[in-house]
C-alpha positions as CSV (number, residue, x, y, z in Angstrom):
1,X,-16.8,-26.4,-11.4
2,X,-17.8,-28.2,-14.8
3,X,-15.2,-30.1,-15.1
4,X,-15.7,-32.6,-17.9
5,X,-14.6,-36.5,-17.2
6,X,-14.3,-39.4,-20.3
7,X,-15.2,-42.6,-18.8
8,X,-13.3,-45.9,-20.4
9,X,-13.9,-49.2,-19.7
10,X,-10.8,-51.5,-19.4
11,X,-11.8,-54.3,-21.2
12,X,-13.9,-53.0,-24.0
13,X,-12.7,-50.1,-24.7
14,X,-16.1,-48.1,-24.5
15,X,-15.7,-44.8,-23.9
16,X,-18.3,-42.6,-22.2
17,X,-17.9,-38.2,-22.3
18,X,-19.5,-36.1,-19.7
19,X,-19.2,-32.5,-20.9
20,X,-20.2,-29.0,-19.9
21,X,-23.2,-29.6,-21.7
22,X,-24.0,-32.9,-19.5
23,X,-23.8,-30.3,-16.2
24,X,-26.6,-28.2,-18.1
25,X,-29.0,-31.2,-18.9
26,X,-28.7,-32.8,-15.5
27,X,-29.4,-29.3,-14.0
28,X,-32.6,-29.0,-15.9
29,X,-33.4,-32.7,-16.0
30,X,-31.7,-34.2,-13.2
31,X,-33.9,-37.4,-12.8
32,X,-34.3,-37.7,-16.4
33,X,-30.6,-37.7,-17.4
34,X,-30.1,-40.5,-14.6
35,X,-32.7,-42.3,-16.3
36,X,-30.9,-41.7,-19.7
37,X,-27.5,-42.9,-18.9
38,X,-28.6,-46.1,-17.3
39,X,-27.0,-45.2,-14.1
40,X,-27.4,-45.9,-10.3
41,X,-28.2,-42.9,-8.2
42,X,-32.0,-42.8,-9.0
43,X,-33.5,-41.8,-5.4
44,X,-30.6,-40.5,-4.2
45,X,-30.9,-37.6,-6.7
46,X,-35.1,-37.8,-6.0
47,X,-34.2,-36.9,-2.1
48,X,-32.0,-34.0,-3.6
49,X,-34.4,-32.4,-5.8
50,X,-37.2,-32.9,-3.1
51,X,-35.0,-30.6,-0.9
52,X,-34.0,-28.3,-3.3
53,X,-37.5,-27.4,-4.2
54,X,-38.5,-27.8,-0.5
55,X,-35.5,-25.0,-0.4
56,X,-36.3,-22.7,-2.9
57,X,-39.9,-22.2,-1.8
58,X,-38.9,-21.6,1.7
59,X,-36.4,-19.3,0.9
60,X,-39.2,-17.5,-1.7
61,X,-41.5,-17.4,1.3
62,X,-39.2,-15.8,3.8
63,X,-37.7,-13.8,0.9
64,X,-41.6,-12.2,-0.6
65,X,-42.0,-11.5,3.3
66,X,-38.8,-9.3,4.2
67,X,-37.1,-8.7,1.0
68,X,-38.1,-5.0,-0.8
69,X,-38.6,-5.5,-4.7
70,X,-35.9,-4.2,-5.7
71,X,-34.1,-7.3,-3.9
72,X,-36.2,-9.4,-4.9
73,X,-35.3,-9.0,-8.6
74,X,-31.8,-10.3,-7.7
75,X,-32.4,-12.7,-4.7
76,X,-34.7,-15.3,-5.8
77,X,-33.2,-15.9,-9.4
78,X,-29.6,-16.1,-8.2
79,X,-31.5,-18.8,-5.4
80,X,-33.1,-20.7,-8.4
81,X,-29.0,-20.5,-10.1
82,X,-27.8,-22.0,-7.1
83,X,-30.1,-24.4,-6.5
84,X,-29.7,-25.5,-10.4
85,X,-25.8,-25.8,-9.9
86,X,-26.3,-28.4,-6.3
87,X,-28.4,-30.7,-8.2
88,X,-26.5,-30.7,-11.6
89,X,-23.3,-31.4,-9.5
90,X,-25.1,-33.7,-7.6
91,X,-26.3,-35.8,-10.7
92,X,-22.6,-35.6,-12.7
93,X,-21.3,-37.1,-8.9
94,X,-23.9,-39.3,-9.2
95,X,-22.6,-40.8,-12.8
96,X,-19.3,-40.2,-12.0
97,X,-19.9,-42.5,-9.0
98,X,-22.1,-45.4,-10.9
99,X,-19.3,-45.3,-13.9
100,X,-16.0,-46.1,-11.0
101,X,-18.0,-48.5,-9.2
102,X,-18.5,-50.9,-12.1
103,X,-14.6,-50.6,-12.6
104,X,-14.7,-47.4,-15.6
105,X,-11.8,-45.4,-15.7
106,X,-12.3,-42.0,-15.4
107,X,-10.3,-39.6,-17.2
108,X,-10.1,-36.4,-17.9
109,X,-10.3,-35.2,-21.8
């Protein structure tokens, strides 16, 4: 799932890395790392994490309603994981995405 991509521009030879370390910073910092890497993808990944959160409170309301505490203890951080994992895909797609469009090559390291 975190695969890692090198990104290499045919004329230039610039190279760009996106590592397993780049899944973890756009998971924490999604917007921010778009921002950071100069990329395109900017409200795309705002409409994301606007229904991610929407997501996760929902799913803590419905869960603090009919979920015992014992559950609850295992349910709503494994919802916060997941919901960390869409958007840091979402963001490394997002780059991947910006990087082919502008005529990158994307390789694998």
């Amino acid at each position: 799932m975190l695969r890692p991509y090198r990104f290499e521009h045919p004329n230039t030879e610039a190279m760009e890395m996106v590592t397993r370390g780049s899944y973890v910073a756009a998971a924490f910092f999604g917007l921010a790392y778009i921002l950071y890497r100069k990329t395109s993808g900017f409200w795309p990944s705002v409409l994301v994490t606007i229904v991610l959160t929407g997501g996760i409170a929902g799913f803590w309301a419905v869960a603090l309603t009919f979920l015992s505490n014992r559950m609850l203890l295992f349910a709503l951080p494994l919802g916060v994981a997941i919901a960390l994992m869409i958007q840091s895909s979402f963001v490394i797609q997002q780059v991947r995405r910006h990087f082919r469009r502008r005529g990158w090559l994307v390789r694998a390291p």
